[in-house]
Steps between C-alpha positions, in 0.01 A plus 500: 500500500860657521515408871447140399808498267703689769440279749587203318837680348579610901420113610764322259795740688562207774446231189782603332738615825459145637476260159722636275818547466745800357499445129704818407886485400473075525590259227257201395723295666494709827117444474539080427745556820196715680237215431747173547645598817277635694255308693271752629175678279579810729832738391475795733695312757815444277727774378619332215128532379410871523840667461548738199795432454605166356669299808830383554342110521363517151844655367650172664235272320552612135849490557491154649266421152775627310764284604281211512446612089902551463562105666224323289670693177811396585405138503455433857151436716429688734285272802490660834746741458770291423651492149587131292681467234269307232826286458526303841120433464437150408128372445466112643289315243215285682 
């Protein structure tokens, strides 16, 4: 009966190389990055996936997030990575 067990622990090793992705040392928001941009169900092709170490490109995101949080306090929008000032946006009234 052991065997049985065994077999099914030894048969969810290429599960969980291929389908998920490196949880350790990420933020929630380098998991809502994880699941938003990429496409693909398998991760064992992309670094950024299984490192251990928390890449450089979600170190780039949260401080991209950041400044987006720092414009819209400030009183500006933030659309497309360009910054408005609330002030020169006038609604038209239909």
């Amino acid at each position: 009966m052991m065997v049985v067990f065994a077999i099914i622990c030894w048969a969810y090793f290429p599960l969980v190389y291929f389908l998920y992705p490196e949880t350790s040392r990420r933020t929630l928001e380098d998991m809502d990055e994880i699941f938003t941009n990429n496409p693909s169900a398998l991760v064992f092709k992309n670094a950024a996936m299984t490192s251990r170490h928390r890449p450089q490109i979600f170190i780039d995101a949260e401080e991209r997030r950041i400044a987006d949080g720092a414009a819209a306090e400030a009183g500006e929008v933030v659309l497309k990575g360009k910054s408005f000032n609330k002030a020169s946006h006038i609604e038209m009234a239909v």
